[in-house]
C-alpha positions as CSV (number, residue, x, y, z in Angstrom):
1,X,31.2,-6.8,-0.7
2,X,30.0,-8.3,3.0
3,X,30.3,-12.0,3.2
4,X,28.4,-14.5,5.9
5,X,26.0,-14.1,8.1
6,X,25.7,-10.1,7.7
7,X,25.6,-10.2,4.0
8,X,22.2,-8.7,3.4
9,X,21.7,-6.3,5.5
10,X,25.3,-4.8,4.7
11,X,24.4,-5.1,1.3
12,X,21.4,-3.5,1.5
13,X,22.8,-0.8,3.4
14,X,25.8,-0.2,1.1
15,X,23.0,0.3,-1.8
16,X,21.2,2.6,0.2
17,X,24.3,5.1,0.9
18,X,25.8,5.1,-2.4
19,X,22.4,5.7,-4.5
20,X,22.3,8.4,-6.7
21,X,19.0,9.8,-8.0
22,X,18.5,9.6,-11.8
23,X,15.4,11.8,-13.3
24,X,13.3,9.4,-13.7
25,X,13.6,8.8,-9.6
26,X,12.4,12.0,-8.9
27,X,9.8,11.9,-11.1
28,X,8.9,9.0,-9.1
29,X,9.3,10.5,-5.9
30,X,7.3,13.4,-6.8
31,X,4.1,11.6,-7.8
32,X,4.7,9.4,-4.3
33,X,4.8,12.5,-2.5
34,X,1.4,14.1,-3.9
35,X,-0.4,10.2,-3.5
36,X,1.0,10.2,0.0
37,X,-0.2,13.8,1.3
38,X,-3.6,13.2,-0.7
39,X,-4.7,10.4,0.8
40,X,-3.6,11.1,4.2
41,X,-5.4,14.6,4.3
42,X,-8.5,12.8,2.7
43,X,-8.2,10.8,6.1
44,X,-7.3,13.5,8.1
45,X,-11.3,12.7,10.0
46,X,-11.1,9.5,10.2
47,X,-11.2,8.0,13.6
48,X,-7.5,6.4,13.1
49,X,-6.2,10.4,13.0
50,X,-8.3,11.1,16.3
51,X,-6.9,7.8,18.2
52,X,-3.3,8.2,17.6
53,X,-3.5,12.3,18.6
54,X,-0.1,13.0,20.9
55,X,1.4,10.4,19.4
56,X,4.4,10.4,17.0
57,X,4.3,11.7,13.8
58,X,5.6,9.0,11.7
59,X,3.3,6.9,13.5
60,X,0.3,9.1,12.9
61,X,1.2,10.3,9.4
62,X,1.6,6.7,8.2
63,X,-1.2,5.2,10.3
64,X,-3.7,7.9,8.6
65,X,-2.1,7.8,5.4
66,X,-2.6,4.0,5.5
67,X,-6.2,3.7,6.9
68,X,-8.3,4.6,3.5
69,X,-5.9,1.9,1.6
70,X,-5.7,4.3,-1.1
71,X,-2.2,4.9,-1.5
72,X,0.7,2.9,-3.3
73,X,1.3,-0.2,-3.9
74,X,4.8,-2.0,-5.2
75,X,3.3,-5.2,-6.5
76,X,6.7,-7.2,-6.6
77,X,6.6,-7.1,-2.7
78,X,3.0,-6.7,-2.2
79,X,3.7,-3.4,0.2
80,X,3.1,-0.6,0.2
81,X,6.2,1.4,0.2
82,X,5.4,5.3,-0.2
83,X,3.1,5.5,2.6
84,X,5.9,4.2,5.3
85,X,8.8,5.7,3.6
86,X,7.3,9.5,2.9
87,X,6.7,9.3,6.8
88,X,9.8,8.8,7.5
89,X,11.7,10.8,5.5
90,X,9.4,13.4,6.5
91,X,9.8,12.6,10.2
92,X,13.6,13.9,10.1
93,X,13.8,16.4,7.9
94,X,14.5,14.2,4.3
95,X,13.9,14.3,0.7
96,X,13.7,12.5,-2.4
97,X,17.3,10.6,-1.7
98,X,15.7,9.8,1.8
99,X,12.4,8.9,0.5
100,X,14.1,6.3,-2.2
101,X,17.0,4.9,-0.3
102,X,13.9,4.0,1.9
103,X,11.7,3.0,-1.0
104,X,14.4,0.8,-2.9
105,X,15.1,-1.3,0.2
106,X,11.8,-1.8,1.0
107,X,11.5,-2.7,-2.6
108,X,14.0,-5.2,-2.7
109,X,13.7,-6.2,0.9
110,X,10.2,-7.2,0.4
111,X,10.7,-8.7,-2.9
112,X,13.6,-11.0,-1.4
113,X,10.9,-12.1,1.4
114,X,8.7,-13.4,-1.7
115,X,5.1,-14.3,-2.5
116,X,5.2,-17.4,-0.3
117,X,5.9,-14.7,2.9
118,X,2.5,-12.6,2.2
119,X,0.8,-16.1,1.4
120,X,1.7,-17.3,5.0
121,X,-0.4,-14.1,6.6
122,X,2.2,-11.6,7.1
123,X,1.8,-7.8,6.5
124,X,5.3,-7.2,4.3
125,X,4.3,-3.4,4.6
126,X,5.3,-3.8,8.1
127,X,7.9,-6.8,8.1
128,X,9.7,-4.7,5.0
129,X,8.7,-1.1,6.4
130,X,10.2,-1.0,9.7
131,X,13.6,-1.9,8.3
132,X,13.1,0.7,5.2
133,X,12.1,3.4,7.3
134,X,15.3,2.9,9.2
135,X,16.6,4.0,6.0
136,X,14.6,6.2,4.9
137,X,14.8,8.2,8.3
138,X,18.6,7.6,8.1
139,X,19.7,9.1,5.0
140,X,17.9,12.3,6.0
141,X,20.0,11.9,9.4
142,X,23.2,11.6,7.9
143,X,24.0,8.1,8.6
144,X,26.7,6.3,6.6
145,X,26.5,2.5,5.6
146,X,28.1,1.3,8.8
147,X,25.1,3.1,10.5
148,X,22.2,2.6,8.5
149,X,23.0,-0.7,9.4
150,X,22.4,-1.0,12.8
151,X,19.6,1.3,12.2
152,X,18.1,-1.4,9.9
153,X,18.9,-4.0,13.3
154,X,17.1,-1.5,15.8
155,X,14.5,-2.0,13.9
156,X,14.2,-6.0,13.3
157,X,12.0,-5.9,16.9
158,X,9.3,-4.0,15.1
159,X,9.3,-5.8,11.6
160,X,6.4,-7.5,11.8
161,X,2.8,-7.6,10.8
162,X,-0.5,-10.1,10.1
163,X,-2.9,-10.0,7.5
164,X,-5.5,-10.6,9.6
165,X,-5.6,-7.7,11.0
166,X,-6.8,-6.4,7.4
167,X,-10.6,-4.5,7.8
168,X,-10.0,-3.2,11.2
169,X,-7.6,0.0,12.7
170,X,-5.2,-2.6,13.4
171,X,-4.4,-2.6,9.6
172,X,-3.0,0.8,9.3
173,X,-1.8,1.2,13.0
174,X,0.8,-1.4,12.6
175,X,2.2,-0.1,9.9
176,X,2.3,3.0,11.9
177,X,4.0,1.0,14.5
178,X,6.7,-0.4,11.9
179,X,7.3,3.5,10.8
180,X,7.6,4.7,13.8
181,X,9.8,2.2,15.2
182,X,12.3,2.2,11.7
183,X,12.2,6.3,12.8
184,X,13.0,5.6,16.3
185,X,15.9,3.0,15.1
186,X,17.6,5.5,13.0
187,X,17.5,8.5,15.4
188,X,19.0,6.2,18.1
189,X,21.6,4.8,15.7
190,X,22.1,8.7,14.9
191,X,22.7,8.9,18.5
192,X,25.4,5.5,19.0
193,X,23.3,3.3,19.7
194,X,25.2,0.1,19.1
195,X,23.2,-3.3,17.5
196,X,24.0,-6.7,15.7
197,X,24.3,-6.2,11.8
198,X,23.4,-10.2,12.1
199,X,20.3,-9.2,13.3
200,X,18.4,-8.5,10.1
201,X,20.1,-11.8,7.9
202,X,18.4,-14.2,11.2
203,X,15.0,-12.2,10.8
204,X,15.0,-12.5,7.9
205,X,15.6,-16.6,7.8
206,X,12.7,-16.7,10.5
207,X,10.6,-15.2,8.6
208,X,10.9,-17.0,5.2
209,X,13.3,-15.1,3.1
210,X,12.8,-17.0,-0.1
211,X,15.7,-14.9,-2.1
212,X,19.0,-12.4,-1.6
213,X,18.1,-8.9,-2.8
214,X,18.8,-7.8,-6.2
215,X,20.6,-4.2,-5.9
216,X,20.6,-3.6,-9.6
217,X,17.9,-1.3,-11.6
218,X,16.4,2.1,-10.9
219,X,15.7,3.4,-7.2
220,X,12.3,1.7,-7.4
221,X,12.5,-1.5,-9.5
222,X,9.4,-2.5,-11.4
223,X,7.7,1.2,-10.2
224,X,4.6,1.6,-7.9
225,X,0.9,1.1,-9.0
226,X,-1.5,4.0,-7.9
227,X,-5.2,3.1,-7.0
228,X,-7.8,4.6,-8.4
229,X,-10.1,3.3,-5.8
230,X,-9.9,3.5,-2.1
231,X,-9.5,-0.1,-1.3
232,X,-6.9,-3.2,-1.1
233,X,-5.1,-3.3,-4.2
234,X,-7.0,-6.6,-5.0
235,X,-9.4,-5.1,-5.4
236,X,-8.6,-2.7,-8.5
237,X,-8.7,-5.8,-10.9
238,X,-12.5,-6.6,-10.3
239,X,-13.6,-3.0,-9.9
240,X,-11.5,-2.6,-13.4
241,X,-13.5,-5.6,-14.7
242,X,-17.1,-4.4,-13.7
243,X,-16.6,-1.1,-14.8
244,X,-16.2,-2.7,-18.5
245,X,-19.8,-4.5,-18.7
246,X,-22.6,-2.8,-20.3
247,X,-24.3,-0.5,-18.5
248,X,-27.5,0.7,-19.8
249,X,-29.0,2.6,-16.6
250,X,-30.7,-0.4,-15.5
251,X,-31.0,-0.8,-11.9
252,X,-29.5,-4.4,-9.9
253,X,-33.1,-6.3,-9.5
254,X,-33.1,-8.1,-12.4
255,X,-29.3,-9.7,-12.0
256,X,-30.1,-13.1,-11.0
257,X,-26.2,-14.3,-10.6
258,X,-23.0,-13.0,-10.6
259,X,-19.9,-15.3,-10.9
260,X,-16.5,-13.7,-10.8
261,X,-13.7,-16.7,-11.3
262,X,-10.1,-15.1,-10.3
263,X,-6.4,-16.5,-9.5
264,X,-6.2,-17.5,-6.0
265,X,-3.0,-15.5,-5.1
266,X,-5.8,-12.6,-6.1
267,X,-8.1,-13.9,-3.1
268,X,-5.4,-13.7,-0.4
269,X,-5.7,-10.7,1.0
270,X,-9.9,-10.5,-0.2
271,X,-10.9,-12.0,3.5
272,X,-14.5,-10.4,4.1
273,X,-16.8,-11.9,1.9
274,X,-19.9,-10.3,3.6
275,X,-18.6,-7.2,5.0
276,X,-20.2,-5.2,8.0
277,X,-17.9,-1.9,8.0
278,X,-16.4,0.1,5.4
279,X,-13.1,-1.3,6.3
280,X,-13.7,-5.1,6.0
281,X,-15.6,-3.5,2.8
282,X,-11.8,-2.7,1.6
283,X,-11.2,-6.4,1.5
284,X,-13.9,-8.1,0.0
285,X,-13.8,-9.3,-3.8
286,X,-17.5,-9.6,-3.2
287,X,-18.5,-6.1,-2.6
288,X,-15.6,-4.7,-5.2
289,X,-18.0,-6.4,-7.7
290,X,-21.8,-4.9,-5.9
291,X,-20.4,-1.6,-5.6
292,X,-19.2,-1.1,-8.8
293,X,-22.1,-2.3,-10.3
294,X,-24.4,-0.1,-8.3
295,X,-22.1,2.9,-8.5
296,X,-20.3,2.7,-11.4
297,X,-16.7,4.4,-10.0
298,X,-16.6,3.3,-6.3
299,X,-14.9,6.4,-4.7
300,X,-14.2,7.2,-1.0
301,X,-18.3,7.5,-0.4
302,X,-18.5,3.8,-0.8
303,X,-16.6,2.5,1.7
304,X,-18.1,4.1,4.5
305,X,-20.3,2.1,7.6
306,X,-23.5,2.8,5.7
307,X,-22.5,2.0,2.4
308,X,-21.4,-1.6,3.6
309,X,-24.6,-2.4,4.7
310,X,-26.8,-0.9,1.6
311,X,-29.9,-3.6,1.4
312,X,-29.2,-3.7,-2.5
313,X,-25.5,-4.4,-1.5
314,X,-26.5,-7.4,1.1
315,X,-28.8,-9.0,-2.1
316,X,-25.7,-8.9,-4.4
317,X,-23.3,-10.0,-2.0
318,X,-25.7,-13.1,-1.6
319,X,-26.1,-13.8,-5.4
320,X,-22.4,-13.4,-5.8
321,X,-20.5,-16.3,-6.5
322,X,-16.5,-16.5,-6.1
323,X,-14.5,-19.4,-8.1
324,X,-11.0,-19.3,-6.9
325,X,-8.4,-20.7,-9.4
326,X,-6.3,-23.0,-7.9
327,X,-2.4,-22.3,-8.5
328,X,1.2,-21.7,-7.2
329,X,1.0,-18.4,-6.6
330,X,3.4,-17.8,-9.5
331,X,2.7,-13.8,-10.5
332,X,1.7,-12.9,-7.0
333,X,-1.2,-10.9,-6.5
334,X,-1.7,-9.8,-9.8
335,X,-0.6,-12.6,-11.5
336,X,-3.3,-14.1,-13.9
337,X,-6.5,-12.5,-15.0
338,X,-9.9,-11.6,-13.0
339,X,-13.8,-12.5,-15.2
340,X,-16.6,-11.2,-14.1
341,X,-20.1,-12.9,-15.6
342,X,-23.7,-10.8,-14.9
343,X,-26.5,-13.1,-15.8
344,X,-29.7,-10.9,-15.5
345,X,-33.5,-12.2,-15.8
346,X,-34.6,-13.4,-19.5
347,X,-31.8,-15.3,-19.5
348,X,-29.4,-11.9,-21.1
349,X,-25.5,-12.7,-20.2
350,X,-22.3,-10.2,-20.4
351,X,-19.1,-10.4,-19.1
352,X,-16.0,-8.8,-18.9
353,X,-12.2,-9.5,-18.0
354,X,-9.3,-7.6,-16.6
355,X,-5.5,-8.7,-16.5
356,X,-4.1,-5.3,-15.2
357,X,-6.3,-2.4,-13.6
358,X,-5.3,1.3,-14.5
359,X,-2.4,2.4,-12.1
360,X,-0.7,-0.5,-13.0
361,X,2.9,0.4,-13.6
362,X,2.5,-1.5,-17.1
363,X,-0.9,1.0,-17.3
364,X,0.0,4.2,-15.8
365,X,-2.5,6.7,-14.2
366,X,-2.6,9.7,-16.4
367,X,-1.8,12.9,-15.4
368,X,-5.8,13.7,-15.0
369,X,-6.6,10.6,-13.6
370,X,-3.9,11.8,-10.9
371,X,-5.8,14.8,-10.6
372,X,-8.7,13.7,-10.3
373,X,-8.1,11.8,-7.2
374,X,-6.4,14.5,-5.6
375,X,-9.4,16.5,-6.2
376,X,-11.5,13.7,-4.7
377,X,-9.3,13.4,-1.5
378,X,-9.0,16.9,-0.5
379,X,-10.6,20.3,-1.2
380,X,-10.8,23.1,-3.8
381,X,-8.3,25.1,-1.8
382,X,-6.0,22.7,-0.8
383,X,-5.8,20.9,-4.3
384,X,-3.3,23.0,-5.6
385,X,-0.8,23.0,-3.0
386,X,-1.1,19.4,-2.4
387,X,-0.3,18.8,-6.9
388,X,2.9,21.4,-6.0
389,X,3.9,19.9,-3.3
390,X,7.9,19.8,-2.1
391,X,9.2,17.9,0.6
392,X,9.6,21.1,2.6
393,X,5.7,22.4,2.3
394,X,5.0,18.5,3.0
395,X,4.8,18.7,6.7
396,X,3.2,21.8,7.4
397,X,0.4,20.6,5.7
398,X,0.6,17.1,7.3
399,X,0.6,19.0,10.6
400,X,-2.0,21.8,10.2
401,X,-4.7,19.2,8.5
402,X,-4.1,17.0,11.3
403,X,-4.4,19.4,14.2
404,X,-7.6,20.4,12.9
405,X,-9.1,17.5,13.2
């Protein structure tokens, strides 16, 4: 066991090269893999794919997989891990040991950082990815512990990340940044590059470490929640919430007030309350409410330009009322509960709350809801190769969906 200043990243690398993959991890890996190649071919038009044309793959394939917000989440370290670490595995030529060496130090990397590091503003996808794609990229290159760590120190240049880049490109182009450059790291470590194994345990100080990692538990500890819904994570709750009131085909005039009273770790990443784009649409606890009202299942259709600025929208958003519970923190973004109250002309009330969405790990997607939005992401055709894929069919589709656009 490493001792001193070098103790967690050498730890941390001595996890990843010794895992071994129980069932239940590939299980695990599988479903990332499907999520991750859905929702990047859903975004295989969107202007993110254009822009980072002739760039590197990781970077595009984790920059488009990112840019819907639709894919993973691991809630214990607010990131989300399958979208970086699919990329890179991907990228060199790995698997399922690849993709959850990767995963579990992002996982336990981005845990260790705690709650009070996404509270001060930064993105741990990015802070935590660029180390775990190291990693990720690593295993699939062969690396031992010695060399996934200094692959993890190439990459501490790169591990960063703000939250206020949330509702623009910036959002999913860092992240493609942070895979790229964990990519980069590994191939050069691959190569000899030499680096400080110190590197990562002073980064990780700087940046507010709050706790050393915990290496026990399965590949993934406390499992990924899968979104239903193409936006923040956030998000899920309120949607989840609104989809439980009453709905008798009535249209929005009549609602005269809508108060939604949520934790405030829940609020943190929420920061457009009157959104003008689809993507600042992604992060707004007030249009997770309209939308779902209006709609009913807000899918990939409401989070477009157009669908931000819906006149019925803009009159909910302004008779929408957000009361922010006051706290620690202590749960981290989906600690506490989310209630939503409709008061409608007349004087009728309803109301509806929501602790943990569907996708939750604790309230697993089903296998059809898992279908269904791989049916909504790509087409009839595609569907079935994208619900078989393997890691080796993975990039072929990655590249030929990608060059068509």
């Amino acid at each position: 066991m490493a001792t001193g200043v070098d103790r967690v990243i050498a730890e941390l690398a001595d996890w990843a090269a010794a895992l071994e993959v129980e069932e239940a991890d590939e299980e695990l890996a599988h479903r990332a893999l499907v999520d991750t190649l859905a929702v990047t071919l859903a975004a295989a038009g969107d202007p993110v794919a254009r822009l980072t044309a002739g760039l590197p793959e990781p970077l595009r394939w984790a920059a488009t997989g990112h840019v819907l917000d639709f894919d993973d989440v691991h809630l214990p370290s607010t990131s989300h891990v399958s979208v970086v670490c699919v990329s890179a595995a991907l990228a060199c030529g790995g698997g399922t040991r690849a993709y959850l060496a990767g995963a579990g130090v992002m996982a336990r990397l981005g845990t260790a950082l705690g709650w009070s590091h996404y509270r001060s503003g930064w993105h741990t996808t990015c802070t935590a990815g660029a180390p775990a794609a190291a990693v990720a990229a690593g295993v699939a290159l062969g690396l031992d512990a010695e060399g996934l760590g200094r692959a993890m120190a190439l990459a501490v240049p790169a591990a960063g990340g703000l939250q206020r880049a949330f509702g623009t490109s910036g959002k999913s182009l860092q992240v493609g940044f942070a895979t790229d450059a964990g990519v980069r790291a590994a191939r050069l470590a691959a190569a000899g590059a030499s680096a400080e194994p110190a590197a990562l345990d002073d980064w990780f100080t700087l940046v507010g470490g709050a706790t050393e990692p915990v290496l026990t538990g399965p590949a993934v500890p406390d499992g990924l929640a899968v979104k239903l819904h193409p936006c923040c994570y956030a998000m899920q709750r309120p949607i989840s919430a609104a989809r439980e009131l009453p709905c008798d085909g009535r249209g929005f005039e009549d609602i005269e007030r809508i108060t939604v009273v949520t934790p405030e770790a829940g609020m943190q990443p929420l920061i457009h309350h009157r959104p003008r784009t689809g993507l600042e649409a992604k992060f707004s606890m007030e249009y997770a409410v309209a939308t779902t009202l209006l709609d009913g299942f807000p899918g990939m259709a409401d989070f477009t330009d157009a669908a931000a600025v819906r006149p019925e929208v803009r009159t909910l958003l302004e008779r929408t009322e957000v009361r922010v519970l006051p706290g620690s923190g202590e749960g981290g973004l989906m600690g506490g509960e989310t209630r939503i109250v409709v008061e409608r002309s007349g004087g009728e009330r309803t109301e509806a709350a929501m602790e943990l969405p569907r996708g939750h790990p604790q309230r697993p997607a089903s296998d059809a809801e898992r279908a269904a939005k791989v049916a909504d992401c790509v087409s009839d055709e595609r569907a079935a190769a994208v619900m078989g894929v393997t890691w080796e069919s993975a990039v072929p589709l990655l590249r030929g969906a990608l060059t068509a656009n």
